[in-house]
N, C-alpha and C positions, 0 to 999 in steps of 0.2 A: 259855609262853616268848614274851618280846617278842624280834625279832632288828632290829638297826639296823644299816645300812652309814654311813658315817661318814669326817668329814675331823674330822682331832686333828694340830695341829701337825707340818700339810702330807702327812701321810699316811693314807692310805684305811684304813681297818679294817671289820671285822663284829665284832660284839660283841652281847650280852645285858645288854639294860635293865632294872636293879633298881631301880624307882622314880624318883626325880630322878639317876641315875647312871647308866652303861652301863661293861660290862666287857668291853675288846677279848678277840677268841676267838685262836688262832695264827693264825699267819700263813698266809695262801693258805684258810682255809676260807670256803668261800661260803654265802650265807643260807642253801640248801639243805640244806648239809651242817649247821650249827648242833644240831640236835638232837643228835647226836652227838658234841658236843667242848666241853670245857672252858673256864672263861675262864681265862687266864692274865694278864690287865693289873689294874695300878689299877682301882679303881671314878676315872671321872670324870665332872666332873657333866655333865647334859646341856646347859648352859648354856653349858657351854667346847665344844662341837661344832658341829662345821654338817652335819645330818643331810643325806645323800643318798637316791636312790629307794632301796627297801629290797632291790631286785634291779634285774636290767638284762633284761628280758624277752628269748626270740630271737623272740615273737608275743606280738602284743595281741588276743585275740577280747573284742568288745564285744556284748552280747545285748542283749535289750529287753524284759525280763521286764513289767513294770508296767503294767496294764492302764491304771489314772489319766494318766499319762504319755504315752501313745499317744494319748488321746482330746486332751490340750491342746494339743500338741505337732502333732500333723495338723492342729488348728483354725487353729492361726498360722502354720504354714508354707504351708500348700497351700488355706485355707479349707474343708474337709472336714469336717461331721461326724463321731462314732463311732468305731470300732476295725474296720480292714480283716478280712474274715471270715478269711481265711488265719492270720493273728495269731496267733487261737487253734489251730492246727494241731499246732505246732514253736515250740519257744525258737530266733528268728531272731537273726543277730547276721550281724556284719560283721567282716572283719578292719582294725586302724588301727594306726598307726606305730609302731614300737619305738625306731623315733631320735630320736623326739620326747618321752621319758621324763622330767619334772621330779620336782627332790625336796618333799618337804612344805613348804617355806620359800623354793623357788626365786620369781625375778621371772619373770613368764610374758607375753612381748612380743605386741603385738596381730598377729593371724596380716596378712599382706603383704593392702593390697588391704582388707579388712574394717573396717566398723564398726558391725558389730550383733555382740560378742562375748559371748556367754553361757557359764557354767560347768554340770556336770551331777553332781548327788551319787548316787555309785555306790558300793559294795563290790569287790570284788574277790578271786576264788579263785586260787590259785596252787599250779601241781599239782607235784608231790613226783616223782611216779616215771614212766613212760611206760605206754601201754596203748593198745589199741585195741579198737574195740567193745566197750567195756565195757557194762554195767549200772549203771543208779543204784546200786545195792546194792554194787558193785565199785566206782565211781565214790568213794566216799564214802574208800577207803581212799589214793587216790592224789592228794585233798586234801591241801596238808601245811599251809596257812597259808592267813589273808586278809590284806587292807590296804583303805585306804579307795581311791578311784580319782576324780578331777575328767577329765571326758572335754570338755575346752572348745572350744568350738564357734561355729563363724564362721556365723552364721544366716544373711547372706546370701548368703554363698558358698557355704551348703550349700542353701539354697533353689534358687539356679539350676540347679548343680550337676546336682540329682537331677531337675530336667526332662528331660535326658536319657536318664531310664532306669536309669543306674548312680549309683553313690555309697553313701558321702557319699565326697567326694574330696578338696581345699583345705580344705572347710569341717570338716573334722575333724583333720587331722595335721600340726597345727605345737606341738599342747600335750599333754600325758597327766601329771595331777601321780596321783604313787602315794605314799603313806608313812601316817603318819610309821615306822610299823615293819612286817614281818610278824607278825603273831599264828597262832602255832600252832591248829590247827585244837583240839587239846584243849581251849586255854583257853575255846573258847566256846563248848562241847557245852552249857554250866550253862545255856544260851540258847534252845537248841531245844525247839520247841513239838513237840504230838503227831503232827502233820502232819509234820515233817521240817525246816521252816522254821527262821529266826536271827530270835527275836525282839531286834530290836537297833534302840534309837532312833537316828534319822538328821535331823539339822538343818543349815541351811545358813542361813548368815551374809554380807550387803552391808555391810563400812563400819559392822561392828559391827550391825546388824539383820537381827533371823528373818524373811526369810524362806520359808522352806520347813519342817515335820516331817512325818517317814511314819517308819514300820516298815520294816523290811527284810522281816517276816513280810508283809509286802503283794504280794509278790513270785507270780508264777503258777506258776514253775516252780522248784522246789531248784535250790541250787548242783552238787547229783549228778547230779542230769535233766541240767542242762545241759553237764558232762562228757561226761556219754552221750551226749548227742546230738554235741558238739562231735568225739567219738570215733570217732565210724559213719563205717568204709570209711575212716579213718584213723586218725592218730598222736597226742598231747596228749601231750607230751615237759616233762622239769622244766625249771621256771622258765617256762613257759607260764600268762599272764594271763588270765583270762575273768571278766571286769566284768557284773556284776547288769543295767546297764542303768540308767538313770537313773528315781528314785523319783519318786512320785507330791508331791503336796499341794506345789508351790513346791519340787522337785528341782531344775529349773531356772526359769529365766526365763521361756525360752520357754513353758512349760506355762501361766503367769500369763497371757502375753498371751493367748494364746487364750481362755482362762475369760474375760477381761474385756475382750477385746476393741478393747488398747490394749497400747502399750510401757509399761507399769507395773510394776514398777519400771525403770526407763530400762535401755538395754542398758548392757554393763561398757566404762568406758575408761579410759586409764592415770590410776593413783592409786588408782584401786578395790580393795579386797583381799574377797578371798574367804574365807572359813574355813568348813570343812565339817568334822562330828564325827561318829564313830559311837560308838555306845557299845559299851564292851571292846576299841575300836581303838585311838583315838584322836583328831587334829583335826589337819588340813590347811589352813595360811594362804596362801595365795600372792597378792602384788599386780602388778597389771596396769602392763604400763610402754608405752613407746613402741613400735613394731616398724620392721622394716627398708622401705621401698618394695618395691611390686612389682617383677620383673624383668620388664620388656614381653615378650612372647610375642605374637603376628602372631594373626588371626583365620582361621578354614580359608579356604583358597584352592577355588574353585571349579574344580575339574579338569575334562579334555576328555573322561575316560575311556576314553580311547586303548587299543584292543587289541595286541597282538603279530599 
């Protein structure tokens, strides 16, 4: 089952997409609940809607599965050889904004302050029911859907950023495109390799040009490992996002510059559009427009350190 949330003559729905149409579900049911409820509206085409994210996350956890990804990605930001030993440990991830959710089709403003904007092609797991400390194995049931995920990203402002230790911080949460639907976890079992993986082509489109293809099966750790993990010593509640992590082979930008060594392809600025596909998902277009200025913020004041 495809599940779409949706604007249709001025009002919001969720509904189930049959090919070039969607059929609104009653009223108050949310993606999550979709399995379980009927459609009751017209089929209308998808042409007459303006699809919205396919859910509203209450968290975003972002991983870093892709071992290719890491290696180009460290070369440009930081001039670093290799993959950090730790890496291979644990599926690391970070948490990023939930109020920064765009849909498959939104314009997505250049984050305040930035002008090295780059896009990231990810997947996206979206858990169904709550758990803690689970197992991969238990992990697998509390799946109920994916979507595709663009994690975009202000490369200088996350460069600086993470000098200090923490991060990413600006340079990640002003964008999150999620859509264009959830895909039930059933429809893509037809996908999985013997390993546990989604074999699922993944490309990424500038302005109408490839560049980036990888597998999803390229990925180091299952979409369950990474519940597990994200589960230990706490909670993964529904409608909880956890993104693959950005693919290898031209995922993003940043991965090119480092292989070559150059801004090649140029970073993204408004007018740019992006499309990113997965296969059995679908494909995420969004173009790049102007953004707001920054709001000045003062730089730390050197204090006296004054006791009591």
């Amino acid at each position: 089952m495809r599940i779409a949330t949706y604007l249709y003559e001025g009002r919001r729905h969720c509904g189930v997409v049959d090919g070039t149409v969607v059929r609104a579900l009653p009223d108050g049911t949310s993606p999550l609940d979709a399995l379980g409820a009927r459609p009751v509206g017209d089929a209308v085409p998808l042409s007459d809607v303006h699809l919205l994210p396919p859910l509203q996350p209450p968290t975003v956890r972002d991983f870093v599965t892709f071992e290719e990804h890491v290696e180009g990605v460290r070369r440009s930001v930081d001039g670093t050889a290799g993959v950090p030993e730790r890496w291979y440990a644990a599926p690391t991830f970070y948490f990023t904004n939930p109020y920064a959710v765009y849909g498959p089709h939104d314009d997505i403003p250049m984050p305040p302050g930035s002008s090295v904007l780059d896009f990231e092609l990810e997947v996206a797991a979206v858990i169904g029911k709550e758990g803690r400390d689970l197992t991969p194995e238990q992990a697998r049931d509390h799946i109920v859907g994916y979507t595709v995920f663009n994690d975009w990203s202000a490369r200088d402002l996350q460069s600086a950023e993470m000098k200090v230790g923490l991060g990413p911080c600006k340079g990640k949460d002003t964008a999150t495109t999620l859509g264009p639907y959830l895909v039930t976890a059933d429809e893509l079992e037809r996908y999985r390799d013997a390993d546990g993986f989604l074999r699922l082509a993944l490309t990424a489109e500038v302005n109408g040009e490839v560049v980036g293809e990888d597998l999803l099966s390229n990925m180091s750790w299952t979409f369950e490992e990474m519940v597990s993990y994200a589960s230990r010593g706490t909670w993964v509640r529904p409608g909880d996002v956890l993104g693959s992590g950005t693919c290898g082979n031209g995922g993003c930008l940043a991965e090119l510059w480092g292989v070559r060594g150059r801004q090649e392809p140029a970073p993204l600025k408004p007018g740019d559009t992006v499309t990113l596909t997965v296969e059995g998902i679908g494909s995420v277009s969004n173009t790049v427009v102007t953004g707001p200025d920054p709001v000045p913020v003062p730089s730390a004041r050197r204090r006296p350190r004054e006791r009591p």
